[in-house]
LOTORMAR-516864 format. One record per atom (N, C-alpha, C): x, y, z. Coordinates in steps of 0.2 Angstrom, whole numbers, padded with zeros to 4 digits, always signed. Example, Ala and Ser with C-alpha at 12.3 -4.5 7.8 and 13.67 -1.06 7.14 Angstrom:
+0066-0028+0039;+0062-0022+0039;+0066-0016+0039;+0064-0011+0035;+0068-0005+0036;+0064+0000+0039;
//
This chain:
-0102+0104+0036;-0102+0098+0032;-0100+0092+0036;-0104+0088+0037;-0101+0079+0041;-0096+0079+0039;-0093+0075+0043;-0085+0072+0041;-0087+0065+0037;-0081+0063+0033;-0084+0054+0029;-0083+0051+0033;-0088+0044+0034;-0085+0038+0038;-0085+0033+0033;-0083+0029+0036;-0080+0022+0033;-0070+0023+0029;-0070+0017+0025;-0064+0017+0022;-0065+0017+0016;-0064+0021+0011;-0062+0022+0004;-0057+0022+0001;-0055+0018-0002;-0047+0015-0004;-0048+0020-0013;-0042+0023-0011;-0042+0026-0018;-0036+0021-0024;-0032+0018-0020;-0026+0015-0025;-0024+0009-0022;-0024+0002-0024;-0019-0002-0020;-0016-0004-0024;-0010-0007-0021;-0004-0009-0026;-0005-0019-0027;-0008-0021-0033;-0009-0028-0032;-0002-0032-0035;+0001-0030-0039;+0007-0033-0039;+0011-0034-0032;+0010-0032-0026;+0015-0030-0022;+0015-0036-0018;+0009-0039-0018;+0007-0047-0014;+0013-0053-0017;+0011-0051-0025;+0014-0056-0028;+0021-0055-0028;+0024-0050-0028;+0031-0048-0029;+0035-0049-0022;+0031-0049-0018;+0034-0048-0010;+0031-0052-0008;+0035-0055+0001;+0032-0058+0006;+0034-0052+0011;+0024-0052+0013;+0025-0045+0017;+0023-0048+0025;+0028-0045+0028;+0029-0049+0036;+0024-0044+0040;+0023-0037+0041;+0020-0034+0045;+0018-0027+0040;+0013-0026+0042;+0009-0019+0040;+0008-0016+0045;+0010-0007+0043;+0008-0001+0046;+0005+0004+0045;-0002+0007+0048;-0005+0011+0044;-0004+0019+0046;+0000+0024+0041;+0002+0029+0042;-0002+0034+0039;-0003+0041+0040;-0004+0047+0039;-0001+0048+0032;-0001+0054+0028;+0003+0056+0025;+0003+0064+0024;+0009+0068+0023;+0007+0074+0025;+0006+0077+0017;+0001+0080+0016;-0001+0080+0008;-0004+0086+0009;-0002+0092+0003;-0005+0098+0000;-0014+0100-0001;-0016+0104-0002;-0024+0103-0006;-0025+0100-0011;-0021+0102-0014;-0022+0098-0021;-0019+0091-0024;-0016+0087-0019;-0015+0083-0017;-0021+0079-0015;-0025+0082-0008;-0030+0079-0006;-0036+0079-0013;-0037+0083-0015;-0043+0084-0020;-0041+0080-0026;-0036+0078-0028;-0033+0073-0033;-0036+0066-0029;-0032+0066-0026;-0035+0060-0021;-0040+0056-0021;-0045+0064-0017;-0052+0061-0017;-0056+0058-0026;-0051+0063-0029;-0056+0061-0035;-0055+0052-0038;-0050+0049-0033;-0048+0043-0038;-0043+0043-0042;-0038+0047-0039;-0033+0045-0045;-0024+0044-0040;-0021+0041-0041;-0015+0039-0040;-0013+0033-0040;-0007+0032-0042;-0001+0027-0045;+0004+0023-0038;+0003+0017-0036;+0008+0017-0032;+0016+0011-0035;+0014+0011-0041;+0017+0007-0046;+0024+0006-0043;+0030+0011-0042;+0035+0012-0042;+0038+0016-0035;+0031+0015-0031;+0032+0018-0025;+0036+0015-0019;+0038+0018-0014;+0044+0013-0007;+0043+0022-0004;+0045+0017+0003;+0045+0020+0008;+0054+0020+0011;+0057+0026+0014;+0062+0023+0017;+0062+0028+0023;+0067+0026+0024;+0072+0031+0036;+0075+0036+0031;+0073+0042+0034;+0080+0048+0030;+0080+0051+0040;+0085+0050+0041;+0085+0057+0049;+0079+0054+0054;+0078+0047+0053;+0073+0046+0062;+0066+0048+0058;+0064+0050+0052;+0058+0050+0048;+0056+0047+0043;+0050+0042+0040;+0051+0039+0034;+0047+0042+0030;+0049+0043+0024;+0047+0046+0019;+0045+0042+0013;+0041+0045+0008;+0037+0041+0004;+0038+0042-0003;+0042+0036-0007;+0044+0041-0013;+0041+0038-0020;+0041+0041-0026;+0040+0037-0030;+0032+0036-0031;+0028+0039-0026;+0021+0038-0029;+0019+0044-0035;+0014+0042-0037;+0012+0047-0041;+0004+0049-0040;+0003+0057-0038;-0003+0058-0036;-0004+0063-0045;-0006+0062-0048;-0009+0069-0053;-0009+0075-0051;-0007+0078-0053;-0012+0085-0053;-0018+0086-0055;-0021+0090-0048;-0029+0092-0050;-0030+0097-0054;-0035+0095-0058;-0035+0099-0066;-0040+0105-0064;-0043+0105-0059;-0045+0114-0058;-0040+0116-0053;-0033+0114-0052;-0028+0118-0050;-0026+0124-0053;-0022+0128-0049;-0018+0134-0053;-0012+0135-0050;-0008+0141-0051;-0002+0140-0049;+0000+0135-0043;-0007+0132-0037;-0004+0130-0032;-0005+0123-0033;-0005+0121-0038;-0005+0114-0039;+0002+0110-0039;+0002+0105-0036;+0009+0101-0032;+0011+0097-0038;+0018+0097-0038;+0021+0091-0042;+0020+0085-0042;+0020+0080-0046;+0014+0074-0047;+0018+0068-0041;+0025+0069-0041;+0031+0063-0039;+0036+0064-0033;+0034+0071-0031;+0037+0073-0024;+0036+0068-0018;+0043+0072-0014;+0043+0065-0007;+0038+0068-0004;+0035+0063+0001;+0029+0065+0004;+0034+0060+0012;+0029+0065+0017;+0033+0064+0023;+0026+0058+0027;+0028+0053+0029;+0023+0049+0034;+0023+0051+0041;+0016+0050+0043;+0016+0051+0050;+0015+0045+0054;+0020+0045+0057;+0020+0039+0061;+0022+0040+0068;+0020+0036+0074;+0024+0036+0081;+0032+0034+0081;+0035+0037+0086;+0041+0036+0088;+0041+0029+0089;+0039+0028+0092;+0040+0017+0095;+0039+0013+0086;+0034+0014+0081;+0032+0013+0078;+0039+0013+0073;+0040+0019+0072;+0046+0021+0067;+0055+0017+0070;+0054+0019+0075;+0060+0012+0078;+0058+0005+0076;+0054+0003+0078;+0053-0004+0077;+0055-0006+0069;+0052-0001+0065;+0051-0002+0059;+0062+0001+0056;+0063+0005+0059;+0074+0004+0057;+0075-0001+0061;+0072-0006+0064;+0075-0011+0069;+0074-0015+0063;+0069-0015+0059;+0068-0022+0053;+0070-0021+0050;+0071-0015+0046;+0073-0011+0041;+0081-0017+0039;+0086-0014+0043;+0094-0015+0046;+0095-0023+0044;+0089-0027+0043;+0088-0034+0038;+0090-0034+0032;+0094-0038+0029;+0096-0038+0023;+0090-0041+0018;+0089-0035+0014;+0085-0038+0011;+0076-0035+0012;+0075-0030+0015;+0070-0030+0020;+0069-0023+0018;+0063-0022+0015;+0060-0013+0011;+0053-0013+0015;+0051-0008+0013;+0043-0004+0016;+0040-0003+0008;+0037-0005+0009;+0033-0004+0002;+0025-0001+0002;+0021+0002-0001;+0015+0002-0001;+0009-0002-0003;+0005-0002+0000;+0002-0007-0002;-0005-0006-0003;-0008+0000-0001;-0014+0005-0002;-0014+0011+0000;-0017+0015-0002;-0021+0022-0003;-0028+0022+0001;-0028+0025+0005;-0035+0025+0007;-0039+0031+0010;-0044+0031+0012;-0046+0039+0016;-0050+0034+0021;-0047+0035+0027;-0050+0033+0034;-0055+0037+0040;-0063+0039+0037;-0067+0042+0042;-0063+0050+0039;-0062+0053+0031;-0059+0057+0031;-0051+0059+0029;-0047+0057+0033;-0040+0056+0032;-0036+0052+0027;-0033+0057+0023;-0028+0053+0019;-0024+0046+0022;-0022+0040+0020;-0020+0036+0025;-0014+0031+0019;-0008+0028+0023;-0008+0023+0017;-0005+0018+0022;-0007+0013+0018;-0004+0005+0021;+0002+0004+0018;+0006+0001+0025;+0014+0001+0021;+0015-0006+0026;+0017-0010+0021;+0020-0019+0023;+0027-0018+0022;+0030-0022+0028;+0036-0023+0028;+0040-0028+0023;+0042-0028+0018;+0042-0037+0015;+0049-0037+0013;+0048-0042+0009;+0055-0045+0009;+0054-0049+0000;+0058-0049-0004;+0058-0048-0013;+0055-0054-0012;+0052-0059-0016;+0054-0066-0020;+0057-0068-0024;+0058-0075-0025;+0061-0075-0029;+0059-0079-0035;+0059-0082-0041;+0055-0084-0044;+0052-0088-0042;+0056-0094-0040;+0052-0100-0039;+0048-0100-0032;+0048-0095-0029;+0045-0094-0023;+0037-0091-0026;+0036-0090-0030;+0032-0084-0033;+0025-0090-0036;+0031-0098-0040;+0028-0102-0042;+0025-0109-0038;+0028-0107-0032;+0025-0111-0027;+0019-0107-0024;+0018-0102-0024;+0012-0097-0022;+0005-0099-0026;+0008-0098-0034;+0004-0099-0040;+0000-0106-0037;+0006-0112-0038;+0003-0118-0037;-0002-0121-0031;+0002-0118-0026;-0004-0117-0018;-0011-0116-0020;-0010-0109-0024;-0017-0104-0022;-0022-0111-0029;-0019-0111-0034;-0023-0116-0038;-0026-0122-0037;-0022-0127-0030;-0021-0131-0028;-0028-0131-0023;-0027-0127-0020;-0032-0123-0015;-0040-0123-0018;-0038-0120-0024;-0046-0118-0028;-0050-0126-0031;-0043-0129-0033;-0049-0135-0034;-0051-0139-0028;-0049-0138-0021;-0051-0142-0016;-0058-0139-0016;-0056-0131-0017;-0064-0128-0015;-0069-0134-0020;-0066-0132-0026;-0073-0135-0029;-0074-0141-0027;-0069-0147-0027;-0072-0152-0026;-0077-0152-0020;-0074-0148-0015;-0080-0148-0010;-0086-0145-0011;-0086-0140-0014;-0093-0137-0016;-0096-0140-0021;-0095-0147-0024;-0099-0154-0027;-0100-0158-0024;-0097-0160-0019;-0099-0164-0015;-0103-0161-0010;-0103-0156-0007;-0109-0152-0003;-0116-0154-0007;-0114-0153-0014;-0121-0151-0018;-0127-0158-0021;-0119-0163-0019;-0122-0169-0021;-0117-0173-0027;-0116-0167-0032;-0113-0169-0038;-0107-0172-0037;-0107-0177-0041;-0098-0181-0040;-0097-0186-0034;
//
């Protein structure tokens, strides 16, 4: 059977944009069971309450939630267990170099399968704070009606 190509995102995390200013992304492996991958493929997990952190020189992935596959049997995996990333050694130091910042988490920010491989996207960010959140608001609105006025003046209208 061919391998899949392209990228199929099974879960992103949208609140995560809003909640966080994310400074750097990195895209890691993760080491996942069969039924785990088959849960996966089908569409289903949660990265609601998920974060990454360093345990021993390795970062681990906690808090996500993949279902159990429902044509599993005894070897079907717990839905909430730590799952271990695959990442390069230079990669993973840089990333306890940013970490050691106050203030400064790994968070998830999508689920994907890349040409076959389970994969997830993990941004370095940093919280916000309300009113950081509300000048975002205001920007991105600010922004939209510029579109339009341009796109009426393009058209002729106004």
């Amino acid at each position: 059977m061919p391998r899949e190509q392209g990228r199929k995102v099974v879960a992103s995390n949208r609140k995560a944009r809003h909640d966080y200013a994310i400074f750097d992304t990195y895209e890691a492996g993760m080491a996942l069971t069969g039924t785990e991958v088959k849960s996966l493929r089908a569409g289903r997990a949660s990265l609601t309450d998920a974060f990454a952190e360093e345990t021993n020189g390795e970062i681990f992935l906690r808090g996500m939630h993949i279902p159990e596959y429902t044509q599993g049997t005894w070897t079907n995996h717990e839905p909430r267990r730590v799952r271990k990333l695959l990442l390069n050694r230079e990669e993973i130091r840089k990333m306890q170099g940013k970490l050691r910042d106050d203030g400064v988490t790994l968070i998830p920010l999508s689920v994907y399968f890349n040409n076959g491989y389970a994969k997830v996207e993990l941004g370095l960010a940093k919280g916000k704070k309300s009113y950081d959140k509300r000048q975002d608001l205001a920007a991105r609105d600010a922004q939209k009606e510029i579109n339009r006025s341009m796109g009426r003046r393009i058209k002729g209208m106004q």
